[in-house]
N, CA, C and O atoms as a printed pandas DataFrame, in Angstrom:
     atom_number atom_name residue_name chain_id  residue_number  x_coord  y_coord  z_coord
0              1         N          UNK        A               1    0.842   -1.178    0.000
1              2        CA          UNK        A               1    0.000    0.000    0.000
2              3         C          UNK        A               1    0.886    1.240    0.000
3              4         O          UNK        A               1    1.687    1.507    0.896
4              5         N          UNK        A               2    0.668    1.967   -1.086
5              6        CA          UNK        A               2    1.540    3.308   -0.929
6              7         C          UNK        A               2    1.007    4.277    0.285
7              8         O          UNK        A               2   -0.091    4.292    0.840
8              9         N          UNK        A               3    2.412    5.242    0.540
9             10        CA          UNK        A               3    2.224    5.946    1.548
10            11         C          UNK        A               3    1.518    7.124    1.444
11            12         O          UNK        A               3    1.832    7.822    0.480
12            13         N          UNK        A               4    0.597    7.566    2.215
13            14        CA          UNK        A               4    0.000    8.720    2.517
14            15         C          UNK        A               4    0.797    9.954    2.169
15            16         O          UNK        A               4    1.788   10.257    2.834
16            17         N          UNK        A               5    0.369   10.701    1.100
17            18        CA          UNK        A               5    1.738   11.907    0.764
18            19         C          UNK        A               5    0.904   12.935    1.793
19            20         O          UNK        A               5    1.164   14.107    1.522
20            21         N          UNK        A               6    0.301   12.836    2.509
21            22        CA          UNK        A               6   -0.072   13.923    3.462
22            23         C          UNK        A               6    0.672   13.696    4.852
23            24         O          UNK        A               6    1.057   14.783    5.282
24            25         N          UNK        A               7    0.938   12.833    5.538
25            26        CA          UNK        A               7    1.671   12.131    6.173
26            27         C          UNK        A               7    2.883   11.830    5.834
27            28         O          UNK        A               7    3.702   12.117    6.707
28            29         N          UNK        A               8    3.279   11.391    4.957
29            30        CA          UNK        A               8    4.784   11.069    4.585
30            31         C          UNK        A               8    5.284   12.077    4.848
31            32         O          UNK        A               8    4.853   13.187    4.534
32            33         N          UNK        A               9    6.851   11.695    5.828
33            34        CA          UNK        A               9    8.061   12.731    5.868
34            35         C          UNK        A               9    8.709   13.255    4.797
35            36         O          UNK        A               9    9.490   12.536    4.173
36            37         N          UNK        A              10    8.490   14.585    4.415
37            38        CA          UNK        A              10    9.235   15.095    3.512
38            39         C          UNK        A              10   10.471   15.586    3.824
39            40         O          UNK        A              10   10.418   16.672    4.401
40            41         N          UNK        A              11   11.595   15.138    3.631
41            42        CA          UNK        A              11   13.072   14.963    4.238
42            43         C          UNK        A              11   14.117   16.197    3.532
43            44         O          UNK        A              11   15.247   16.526    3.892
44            45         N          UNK        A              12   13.200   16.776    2.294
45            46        CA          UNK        A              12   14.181   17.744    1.189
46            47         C          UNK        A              12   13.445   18.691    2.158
47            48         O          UNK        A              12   14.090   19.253    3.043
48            49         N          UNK        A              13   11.668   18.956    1.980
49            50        CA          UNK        A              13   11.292   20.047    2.990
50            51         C          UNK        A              13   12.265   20.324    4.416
51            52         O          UNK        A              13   13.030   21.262    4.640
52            53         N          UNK        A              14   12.013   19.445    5.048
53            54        CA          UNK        A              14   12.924   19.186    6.417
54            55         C          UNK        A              14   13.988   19.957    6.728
55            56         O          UNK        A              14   14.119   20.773    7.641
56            57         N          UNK        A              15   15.200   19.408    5.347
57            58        CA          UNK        A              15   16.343   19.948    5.254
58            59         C          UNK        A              15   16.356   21.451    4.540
59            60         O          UNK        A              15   17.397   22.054    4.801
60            61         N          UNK        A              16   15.441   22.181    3.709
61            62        CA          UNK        A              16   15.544   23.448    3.855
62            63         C          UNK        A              16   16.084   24.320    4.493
63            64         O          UNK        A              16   15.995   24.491    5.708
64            65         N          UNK        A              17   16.933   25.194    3.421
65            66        CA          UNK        A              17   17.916   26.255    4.425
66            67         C          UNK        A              17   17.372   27.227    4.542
67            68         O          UNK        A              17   17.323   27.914    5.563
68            69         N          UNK        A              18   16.770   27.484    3.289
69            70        CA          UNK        A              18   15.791   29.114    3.180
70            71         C          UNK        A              18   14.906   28.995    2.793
71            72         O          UNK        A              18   14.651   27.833    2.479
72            73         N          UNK        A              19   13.891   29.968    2.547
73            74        CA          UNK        A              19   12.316   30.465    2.242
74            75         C          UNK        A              19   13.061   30.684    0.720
75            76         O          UNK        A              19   14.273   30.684    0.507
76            77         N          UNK        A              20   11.717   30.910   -0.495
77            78        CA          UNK        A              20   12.039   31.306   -1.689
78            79         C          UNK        A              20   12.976   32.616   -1.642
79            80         O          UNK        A              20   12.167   33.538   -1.747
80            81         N          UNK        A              21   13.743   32.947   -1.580
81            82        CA          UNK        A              21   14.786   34.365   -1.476
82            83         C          UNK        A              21   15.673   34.121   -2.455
83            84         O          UNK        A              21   15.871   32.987   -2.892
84            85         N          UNK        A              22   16.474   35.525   -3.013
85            86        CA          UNK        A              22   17.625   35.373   -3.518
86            87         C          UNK        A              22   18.717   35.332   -2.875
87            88         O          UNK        A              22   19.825   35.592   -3.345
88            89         N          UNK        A              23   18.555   35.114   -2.138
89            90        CA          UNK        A              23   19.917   35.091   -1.193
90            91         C          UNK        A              23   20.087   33.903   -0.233
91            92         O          UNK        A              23   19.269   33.457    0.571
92            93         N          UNK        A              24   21.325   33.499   -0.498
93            94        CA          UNK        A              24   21.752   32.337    0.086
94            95         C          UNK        A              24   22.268   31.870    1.667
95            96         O          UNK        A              24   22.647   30.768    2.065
96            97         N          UNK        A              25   22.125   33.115    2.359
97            98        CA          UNK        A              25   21.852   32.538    3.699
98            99         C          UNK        A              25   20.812   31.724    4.168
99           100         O          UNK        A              25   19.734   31.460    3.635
100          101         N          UNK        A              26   21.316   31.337    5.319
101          102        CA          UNK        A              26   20.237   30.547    5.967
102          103         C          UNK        A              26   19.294   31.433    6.748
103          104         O          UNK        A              26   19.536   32.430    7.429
104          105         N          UNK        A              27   18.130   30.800    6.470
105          106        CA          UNK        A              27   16.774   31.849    7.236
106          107         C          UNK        A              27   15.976   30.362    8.453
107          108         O          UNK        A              27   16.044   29.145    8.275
108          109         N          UNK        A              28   15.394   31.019    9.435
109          110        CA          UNK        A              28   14.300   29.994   10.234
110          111         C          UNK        A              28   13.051   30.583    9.313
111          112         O          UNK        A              28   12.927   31.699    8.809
112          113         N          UNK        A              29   12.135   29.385    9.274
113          114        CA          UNK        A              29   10.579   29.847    8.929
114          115         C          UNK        A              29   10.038   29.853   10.489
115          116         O          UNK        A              29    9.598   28.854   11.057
116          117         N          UNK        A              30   10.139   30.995   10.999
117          118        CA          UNK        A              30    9.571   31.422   12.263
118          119         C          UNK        A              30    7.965   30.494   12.652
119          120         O          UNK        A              30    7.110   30.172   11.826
120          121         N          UNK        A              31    7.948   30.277   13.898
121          122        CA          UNK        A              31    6.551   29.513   14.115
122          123         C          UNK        A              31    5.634   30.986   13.669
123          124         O          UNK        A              31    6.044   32.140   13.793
124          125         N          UNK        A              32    4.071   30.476   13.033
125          126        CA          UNK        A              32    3.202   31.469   13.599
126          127         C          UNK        A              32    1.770   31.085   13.913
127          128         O          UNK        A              32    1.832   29.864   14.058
128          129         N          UNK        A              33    0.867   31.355   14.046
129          130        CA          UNK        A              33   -0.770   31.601   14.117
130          131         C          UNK        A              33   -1.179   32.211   13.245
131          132         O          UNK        A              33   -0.629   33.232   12.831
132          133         N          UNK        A              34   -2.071   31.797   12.847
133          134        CA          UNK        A              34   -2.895   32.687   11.793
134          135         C          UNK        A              34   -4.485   32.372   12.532
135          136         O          UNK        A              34   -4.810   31.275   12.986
136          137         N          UNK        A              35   -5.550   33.879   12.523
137          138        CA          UNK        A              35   -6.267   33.665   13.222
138          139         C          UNK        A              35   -7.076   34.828   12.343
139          140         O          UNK        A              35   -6.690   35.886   11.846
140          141         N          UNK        A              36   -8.991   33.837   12.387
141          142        CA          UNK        A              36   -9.589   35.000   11.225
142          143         C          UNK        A              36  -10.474   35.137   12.255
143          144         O          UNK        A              36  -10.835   34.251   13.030
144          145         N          UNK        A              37  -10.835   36.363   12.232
145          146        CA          UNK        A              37  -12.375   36.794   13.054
146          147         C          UNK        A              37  -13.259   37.495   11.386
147          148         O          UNK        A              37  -13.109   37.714   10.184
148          149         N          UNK        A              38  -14.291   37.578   12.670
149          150        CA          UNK        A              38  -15.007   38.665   11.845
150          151         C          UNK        A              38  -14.706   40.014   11.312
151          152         O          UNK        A              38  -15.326   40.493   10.363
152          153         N          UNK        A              39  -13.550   40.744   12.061
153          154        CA          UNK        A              39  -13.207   41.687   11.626
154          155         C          UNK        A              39  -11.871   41.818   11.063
155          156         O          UNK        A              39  -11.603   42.887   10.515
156          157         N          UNK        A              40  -10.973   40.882   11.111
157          158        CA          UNK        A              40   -9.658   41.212   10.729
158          159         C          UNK        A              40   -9.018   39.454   10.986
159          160         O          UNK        A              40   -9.551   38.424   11.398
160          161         N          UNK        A              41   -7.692   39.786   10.519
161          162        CA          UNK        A              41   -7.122   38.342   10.135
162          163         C          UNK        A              41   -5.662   38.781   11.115
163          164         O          UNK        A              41   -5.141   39.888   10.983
164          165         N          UNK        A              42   -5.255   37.986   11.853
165          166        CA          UNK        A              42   -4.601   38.103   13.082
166          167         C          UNK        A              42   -3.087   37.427   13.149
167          168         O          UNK        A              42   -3.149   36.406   13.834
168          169         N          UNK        A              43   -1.941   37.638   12.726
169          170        CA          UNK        A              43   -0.810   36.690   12.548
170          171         C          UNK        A              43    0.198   37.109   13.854
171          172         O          UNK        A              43    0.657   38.187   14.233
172          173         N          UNK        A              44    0.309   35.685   14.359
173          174        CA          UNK        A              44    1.376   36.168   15.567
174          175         C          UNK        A              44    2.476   34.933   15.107
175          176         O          UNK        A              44    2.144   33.879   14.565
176          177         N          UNK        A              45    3.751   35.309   15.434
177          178        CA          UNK        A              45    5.331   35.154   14.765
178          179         C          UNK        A              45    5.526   35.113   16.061
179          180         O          UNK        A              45    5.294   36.112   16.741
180          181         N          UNK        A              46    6.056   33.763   16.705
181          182        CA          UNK        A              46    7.578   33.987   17.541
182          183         C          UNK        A              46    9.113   34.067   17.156
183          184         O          UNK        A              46    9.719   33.129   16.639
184          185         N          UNK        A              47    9.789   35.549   17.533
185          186        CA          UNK        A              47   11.119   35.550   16.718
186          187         C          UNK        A              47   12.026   36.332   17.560
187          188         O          UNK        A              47   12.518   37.447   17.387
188          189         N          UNK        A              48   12.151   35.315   18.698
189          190        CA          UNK        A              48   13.290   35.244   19.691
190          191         C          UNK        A              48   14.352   35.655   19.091
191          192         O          UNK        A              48   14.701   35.060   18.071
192          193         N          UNK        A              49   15.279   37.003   19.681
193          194        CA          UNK        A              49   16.521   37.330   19.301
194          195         C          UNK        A              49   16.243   38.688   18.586
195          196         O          UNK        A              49   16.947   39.684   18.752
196          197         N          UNK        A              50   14.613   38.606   17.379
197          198        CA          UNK        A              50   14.588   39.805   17.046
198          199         C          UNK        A              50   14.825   41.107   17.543
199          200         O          UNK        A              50   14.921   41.236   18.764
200          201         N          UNK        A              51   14.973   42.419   16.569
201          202        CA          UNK        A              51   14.404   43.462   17.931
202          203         C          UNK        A              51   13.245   44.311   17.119
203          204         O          UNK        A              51   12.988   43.902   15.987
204          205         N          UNK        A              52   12.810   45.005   17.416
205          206        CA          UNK        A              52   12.028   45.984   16.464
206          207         C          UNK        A              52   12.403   46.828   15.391
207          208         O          UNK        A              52   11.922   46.991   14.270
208          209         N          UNK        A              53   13.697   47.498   16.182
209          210        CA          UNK        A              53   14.411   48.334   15.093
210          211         C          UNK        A              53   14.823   47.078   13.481
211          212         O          UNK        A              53   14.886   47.575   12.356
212          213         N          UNK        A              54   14.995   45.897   13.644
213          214        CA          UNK        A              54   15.335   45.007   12.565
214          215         C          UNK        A              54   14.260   44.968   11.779
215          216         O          UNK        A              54   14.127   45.428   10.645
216          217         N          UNK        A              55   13.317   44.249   12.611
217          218        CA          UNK        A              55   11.145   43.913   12.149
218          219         C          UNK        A              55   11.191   44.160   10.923
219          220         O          UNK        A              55   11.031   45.380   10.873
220          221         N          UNK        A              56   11.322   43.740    9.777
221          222        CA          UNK        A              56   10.730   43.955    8.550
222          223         C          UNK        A              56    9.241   43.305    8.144
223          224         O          UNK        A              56    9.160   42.079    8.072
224          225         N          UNK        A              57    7.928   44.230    7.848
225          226        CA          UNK        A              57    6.804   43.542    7.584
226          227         C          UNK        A              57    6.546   44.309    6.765
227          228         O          UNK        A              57    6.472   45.521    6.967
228          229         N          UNK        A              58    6.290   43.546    5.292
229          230        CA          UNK        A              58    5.659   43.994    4.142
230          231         C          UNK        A              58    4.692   43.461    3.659
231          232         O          UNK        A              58    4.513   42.249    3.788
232          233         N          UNK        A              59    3.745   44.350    2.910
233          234        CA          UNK        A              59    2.696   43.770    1.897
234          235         C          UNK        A              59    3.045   44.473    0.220
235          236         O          UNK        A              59    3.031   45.672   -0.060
236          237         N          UNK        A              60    3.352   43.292   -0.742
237          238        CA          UNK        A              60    3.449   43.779   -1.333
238          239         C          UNK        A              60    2.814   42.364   -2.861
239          240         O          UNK        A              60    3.030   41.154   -2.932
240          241         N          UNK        A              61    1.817   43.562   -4.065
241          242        CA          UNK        A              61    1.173   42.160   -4.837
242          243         C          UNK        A              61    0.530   40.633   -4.237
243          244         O          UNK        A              61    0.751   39.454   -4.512
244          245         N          UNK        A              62   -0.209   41.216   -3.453
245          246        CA          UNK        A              62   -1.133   40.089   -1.971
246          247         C          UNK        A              62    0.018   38.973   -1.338
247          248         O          UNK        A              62   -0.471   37.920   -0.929
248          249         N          UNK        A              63    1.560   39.132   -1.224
249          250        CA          UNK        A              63    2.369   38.786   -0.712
250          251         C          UNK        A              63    3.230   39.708    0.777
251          252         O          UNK        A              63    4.114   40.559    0.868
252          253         N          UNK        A              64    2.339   38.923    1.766
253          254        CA          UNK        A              64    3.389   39.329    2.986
254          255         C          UNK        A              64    4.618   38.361    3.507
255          256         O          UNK        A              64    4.694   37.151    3.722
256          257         N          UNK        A              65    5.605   39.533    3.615
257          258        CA          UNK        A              65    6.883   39.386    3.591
258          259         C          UNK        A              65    7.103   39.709    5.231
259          260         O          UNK        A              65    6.598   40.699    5.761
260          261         N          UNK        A              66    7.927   38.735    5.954
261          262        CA          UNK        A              66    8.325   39.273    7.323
262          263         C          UNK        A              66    9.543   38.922    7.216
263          264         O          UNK        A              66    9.822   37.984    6.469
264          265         N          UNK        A              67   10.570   39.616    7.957
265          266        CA          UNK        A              67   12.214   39.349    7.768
266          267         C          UNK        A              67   12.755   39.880    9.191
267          268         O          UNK        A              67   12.169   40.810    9.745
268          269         N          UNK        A              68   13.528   39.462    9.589
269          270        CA          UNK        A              68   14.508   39.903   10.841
270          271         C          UNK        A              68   15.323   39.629   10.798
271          272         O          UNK        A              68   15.487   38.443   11.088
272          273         N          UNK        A              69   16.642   40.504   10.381
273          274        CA          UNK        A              69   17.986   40.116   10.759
274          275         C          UNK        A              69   17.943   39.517   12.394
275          276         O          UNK        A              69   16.995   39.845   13.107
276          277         N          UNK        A              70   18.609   38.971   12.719
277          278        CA          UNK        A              70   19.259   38.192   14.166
278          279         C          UNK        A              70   20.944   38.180   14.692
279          280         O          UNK        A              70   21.848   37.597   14.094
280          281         N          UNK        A              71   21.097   39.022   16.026
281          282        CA          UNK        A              71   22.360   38.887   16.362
282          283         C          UNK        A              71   22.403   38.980   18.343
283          284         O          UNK        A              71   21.711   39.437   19.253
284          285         N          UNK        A              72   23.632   38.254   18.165
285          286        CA          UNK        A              72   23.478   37.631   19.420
286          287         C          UNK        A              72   23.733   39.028   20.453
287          288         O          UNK        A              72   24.604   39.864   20.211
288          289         N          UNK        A              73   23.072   39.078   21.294
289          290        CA          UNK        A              73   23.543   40.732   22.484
290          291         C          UNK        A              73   23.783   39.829   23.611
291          292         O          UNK        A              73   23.401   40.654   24.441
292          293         N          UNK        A              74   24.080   38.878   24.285
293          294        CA          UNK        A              74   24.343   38.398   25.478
294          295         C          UNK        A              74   25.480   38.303   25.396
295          296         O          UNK        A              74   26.110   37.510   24.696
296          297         N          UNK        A              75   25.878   39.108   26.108
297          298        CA          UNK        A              75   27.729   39.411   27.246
298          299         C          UNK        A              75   27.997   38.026   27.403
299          300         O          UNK        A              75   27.106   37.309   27.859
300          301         N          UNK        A              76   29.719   37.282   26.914
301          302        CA          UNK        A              76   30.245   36.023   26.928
302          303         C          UNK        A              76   30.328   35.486   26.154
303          304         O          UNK        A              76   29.872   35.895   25.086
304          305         N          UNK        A              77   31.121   33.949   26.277
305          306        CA          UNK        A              77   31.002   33.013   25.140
306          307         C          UNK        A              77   29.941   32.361   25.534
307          308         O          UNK        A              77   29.669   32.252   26.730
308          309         N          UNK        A              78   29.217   31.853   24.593
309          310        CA          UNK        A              78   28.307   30.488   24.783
310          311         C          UNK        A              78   29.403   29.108   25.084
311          312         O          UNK        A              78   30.381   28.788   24.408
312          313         N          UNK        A              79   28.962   28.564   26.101
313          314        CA          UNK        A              79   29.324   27.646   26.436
314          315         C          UNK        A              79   28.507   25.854   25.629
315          316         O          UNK        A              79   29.060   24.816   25.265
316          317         N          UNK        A              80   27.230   26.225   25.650
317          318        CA          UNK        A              80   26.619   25.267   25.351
318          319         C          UNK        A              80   25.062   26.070   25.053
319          320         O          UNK        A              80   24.367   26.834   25.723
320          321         N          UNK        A              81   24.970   25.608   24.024
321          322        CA          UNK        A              81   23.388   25.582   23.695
322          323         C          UNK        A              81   22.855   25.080   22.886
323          324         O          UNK        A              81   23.522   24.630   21.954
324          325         N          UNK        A              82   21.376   24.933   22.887
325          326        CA          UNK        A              82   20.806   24.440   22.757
326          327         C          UNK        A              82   19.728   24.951   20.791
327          328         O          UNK        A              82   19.088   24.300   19.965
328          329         N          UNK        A              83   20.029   26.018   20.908
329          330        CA          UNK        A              83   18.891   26.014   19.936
330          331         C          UNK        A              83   20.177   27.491   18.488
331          332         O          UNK        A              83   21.218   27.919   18.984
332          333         N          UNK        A              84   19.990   27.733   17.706
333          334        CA          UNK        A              84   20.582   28.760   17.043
334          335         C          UNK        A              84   20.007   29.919   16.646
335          336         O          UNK        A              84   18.933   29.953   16.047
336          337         N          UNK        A              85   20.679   30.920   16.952
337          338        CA          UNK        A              85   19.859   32.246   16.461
338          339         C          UNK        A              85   20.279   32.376   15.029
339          340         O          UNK        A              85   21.408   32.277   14.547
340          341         N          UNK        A              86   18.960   32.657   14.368
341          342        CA          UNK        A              86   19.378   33.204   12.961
342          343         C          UNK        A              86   18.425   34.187   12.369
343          344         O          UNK        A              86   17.677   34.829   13.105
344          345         N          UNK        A              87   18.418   34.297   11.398
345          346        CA          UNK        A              87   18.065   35.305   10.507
346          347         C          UNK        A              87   16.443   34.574    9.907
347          348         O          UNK        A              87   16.288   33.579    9.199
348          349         N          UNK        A              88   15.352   35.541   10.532
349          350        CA          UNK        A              88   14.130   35.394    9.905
350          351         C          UNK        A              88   13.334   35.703    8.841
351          352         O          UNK        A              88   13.172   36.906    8.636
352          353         N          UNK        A              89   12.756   34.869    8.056
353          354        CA          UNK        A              89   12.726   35.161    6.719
354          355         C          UNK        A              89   11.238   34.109    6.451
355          356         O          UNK        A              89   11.274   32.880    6.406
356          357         N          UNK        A              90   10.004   34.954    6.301
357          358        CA          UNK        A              90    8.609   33.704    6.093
358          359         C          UNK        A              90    7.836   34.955    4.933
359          360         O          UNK        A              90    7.986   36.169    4.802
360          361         N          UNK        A              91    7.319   34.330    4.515
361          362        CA          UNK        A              91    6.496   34.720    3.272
362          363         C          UNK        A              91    4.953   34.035    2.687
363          364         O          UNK        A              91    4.792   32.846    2.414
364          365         N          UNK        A              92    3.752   35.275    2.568
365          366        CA          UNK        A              92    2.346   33.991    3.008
366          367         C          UNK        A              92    1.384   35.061    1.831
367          368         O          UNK        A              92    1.437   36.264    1.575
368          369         N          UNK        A              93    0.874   34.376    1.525
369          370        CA          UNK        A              93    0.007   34.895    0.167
370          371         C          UNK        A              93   -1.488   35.515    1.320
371          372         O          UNK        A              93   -2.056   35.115    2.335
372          373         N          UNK        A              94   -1.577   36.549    0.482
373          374        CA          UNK        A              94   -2.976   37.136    1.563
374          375         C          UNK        A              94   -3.829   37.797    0.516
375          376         O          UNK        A              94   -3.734   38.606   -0.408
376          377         N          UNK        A              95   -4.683   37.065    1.113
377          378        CA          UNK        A              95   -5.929   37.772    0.095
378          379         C          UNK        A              95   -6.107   39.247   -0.127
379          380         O          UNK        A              95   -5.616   40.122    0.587
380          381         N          UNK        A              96   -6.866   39.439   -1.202
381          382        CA          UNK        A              96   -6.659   41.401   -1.376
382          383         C          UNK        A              96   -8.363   41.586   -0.967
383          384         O          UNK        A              96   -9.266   42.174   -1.561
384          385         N          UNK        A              97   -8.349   41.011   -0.020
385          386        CA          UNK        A              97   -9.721   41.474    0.640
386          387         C          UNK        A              97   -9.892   41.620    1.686
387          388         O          UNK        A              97  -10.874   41.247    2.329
388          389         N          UNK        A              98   -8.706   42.354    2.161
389          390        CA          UNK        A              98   -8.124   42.572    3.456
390          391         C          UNK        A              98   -7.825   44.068    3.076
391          392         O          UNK        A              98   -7.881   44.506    1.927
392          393         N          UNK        A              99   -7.353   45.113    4.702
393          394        CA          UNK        A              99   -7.840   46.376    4.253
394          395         C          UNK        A              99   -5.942   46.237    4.875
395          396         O          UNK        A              99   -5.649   46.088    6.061
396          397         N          UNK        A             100   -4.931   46.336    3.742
397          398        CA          UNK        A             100   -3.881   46.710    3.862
398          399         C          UNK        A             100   -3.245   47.542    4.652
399          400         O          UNK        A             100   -2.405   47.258    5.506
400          401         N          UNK        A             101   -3.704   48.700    4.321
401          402        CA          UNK        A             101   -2.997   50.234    4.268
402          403         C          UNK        A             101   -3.941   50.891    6.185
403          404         O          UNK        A             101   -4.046   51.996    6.719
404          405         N          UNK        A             102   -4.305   49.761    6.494
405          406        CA          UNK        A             102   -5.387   49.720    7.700
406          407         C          UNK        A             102   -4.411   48.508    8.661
407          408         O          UNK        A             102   -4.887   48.396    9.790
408          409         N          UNK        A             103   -3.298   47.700    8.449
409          410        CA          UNK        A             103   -2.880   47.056    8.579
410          411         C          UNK        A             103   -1.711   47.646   10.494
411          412         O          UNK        A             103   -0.715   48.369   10.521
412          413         N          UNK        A             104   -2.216   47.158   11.370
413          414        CA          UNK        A             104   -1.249   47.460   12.103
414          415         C          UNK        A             104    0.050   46.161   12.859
415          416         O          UNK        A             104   -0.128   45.001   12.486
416          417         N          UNK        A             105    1.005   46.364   13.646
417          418        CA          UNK        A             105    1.619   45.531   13.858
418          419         C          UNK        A             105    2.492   46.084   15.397
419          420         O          UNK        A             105    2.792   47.207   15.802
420          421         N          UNK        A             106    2.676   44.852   15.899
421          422        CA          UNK        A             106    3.307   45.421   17.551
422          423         C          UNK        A             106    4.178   44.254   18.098
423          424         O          UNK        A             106    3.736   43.106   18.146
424          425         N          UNK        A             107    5.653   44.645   18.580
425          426        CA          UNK        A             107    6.366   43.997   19.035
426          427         C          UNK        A             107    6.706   43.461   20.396
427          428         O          UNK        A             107    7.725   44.083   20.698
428          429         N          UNK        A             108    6.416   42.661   21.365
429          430        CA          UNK        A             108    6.793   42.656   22.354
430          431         C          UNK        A             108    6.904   41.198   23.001
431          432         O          UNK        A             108    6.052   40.315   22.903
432          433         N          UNK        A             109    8.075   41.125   23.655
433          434        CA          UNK        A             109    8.868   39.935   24.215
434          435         C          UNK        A             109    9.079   38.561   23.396
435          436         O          UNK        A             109    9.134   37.351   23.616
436          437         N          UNK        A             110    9.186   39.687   22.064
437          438        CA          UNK        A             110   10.111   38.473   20.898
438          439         C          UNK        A             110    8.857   37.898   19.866
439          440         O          UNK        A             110    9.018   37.381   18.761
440          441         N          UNK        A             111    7.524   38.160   20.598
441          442        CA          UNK        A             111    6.266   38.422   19.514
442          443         C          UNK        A             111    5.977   39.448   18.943
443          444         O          UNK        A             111    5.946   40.573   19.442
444          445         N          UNK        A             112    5.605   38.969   17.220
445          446        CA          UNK        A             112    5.125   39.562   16.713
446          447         C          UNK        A             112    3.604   39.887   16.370
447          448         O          UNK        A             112    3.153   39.127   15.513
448          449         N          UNK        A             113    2.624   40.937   16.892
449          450        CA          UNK        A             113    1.549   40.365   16.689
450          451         C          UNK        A             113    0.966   41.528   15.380
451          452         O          UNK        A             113    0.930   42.747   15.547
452          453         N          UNK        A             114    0.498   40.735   13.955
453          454        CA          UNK        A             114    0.218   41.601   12.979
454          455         C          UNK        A             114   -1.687   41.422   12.529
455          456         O          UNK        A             114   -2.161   40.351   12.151
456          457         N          UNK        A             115   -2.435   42.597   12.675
457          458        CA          UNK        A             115   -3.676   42.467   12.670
458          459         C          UNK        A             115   -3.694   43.324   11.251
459          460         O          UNK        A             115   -2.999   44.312   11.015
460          461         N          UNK        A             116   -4.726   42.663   10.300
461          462        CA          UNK        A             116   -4.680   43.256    9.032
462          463         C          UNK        A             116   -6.432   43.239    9.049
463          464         O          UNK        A             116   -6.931   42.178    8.677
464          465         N          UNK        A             117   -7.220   44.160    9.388
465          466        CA          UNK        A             117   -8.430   44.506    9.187
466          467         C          UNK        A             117   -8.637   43.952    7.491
467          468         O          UNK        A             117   -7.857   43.911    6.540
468          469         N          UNK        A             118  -10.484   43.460    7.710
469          470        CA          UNK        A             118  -10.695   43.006    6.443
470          471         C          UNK        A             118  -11.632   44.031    5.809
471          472         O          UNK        A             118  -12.520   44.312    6.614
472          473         N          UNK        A             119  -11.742   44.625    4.771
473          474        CA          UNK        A             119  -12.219   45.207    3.839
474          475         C          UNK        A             119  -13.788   45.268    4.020
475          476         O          UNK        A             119  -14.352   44.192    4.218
476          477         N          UNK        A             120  -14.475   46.313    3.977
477          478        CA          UNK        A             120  -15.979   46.047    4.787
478          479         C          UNK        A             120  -16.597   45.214    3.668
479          480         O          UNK        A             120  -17.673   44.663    3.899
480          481         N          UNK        A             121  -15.878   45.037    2.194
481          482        CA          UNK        A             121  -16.753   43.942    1.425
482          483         C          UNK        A             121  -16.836   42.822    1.474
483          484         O          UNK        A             121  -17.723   42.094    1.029
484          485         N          UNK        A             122  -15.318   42.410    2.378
485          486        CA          UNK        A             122  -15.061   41.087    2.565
486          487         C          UNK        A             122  -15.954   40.821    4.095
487          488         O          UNK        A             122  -16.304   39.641    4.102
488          489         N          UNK        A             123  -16.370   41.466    5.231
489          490        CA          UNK        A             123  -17.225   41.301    6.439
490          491         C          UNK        A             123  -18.422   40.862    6.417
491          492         O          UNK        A             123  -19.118   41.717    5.870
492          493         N          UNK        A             124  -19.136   39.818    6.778
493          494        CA          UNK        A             124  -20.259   38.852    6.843
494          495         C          UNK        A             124  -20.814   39.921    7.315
495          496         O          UNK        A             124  -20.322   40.695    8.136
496          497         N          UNK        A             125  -22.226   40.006    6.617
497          498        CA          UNK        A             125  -23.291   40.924    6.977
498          499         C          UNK        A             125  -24.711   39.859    6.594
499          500         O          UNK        A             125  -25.102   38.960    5.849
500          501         N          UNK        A             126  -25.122   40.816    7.823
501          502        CA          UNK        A             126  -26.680   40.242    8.467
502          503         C          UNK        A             126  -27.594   40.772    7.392
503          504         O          UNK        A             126  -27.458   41.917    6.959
504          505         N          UNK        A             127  -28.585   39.893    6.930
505          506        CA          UNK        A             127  -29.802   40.084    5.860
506          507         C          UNK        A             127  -30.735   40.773    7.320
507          508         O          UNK        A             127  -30.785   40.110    8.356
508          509         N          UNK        A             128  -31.126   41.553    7.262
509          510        CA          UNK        A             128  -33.029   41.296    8.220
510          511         C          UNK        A             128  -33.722   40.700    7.274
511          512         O          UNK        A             128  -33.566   40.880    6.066
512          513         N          UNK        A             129  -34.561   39.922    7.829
513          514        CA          UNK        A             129  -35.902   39.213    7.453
514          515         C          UNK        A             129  -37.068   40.310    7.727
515          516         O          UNK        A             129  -37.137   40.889    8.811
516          517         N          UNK        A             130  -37.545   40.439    7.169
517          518        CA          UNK        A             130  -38.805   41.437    7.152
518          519         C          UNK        A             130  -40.183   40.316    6.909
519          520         O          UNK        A             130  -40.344   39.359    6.151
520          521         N          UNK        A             131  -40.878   40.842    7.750
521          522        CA          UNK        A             131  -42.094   40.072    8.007
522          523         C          UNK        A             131  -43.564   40.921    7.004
523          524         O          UNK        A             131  -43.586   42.145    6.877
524          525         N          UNK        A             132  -44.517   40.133    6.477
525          526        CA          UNK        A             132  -45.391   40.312    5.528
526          527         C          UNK        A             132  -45.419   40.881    4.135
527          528         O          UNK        A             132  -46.469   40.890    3.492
């Protein structure tokens, strides 16, 4: 019985160094959330190491772009650790029925949280029923 390609380990994905970029450093695809309400579409990024002054968030041709350079500020050598800081780099197709230019974003304790209000054409609206 062949294997489930929804399930199957994809081992080339896995090993990925970067996101589609021209550039050949290595990037993390940062964890995130994506979260829709009724009024707006909600993306939160954990990107430990970032800072704000780095934060790159773009919309550009219904493509958002997030990027963070990464560098280490802790006084010493590392002795041992556990995980690597690097350079953030994720990229996510967004619908153009979202109100862009309405788009806000806020940094704090290494989250990113980006709320992109949706377009009042794209917002579920109530019919009334009218009686007789």
């Amino acid at each position: 019985m062949a294997a489930n390609s929804l399930t199957a380990r994809n081992d080339e994905r896995d090993l990925q160094t970067r996101e589609e970029t021209r550039s050949n450093e290595k990037y993390i695809r940062q964890a995130v959330n994506i979260l829709e309400t009724e009024e707006a579409l909600i993306l939160t990024a954990d990107m430990p190491g970032a800072t704000k002054e780095s934060l790159e968030v773009n919309f550009e041709k219904g493509i958002l772009t997030i990027s963070a350079p990464v560098s280490r500020t802790m006084p010493g050598q590392a002795v041992y650790t556990e995980f690597e800081l690097t350079n953030y780099y994720r990229q996510f197709t967004i619908p153009e029925s979202l109100a862009h230019e309405k788009a806000r974003a806020d940094f704090k304790n290494g989250i990113l949280t980006l709320q992109v209000p949706k377009a009042e054409s794209a917002k579920p609206k109530r019919i009334e029923v009218r009686v007789g």
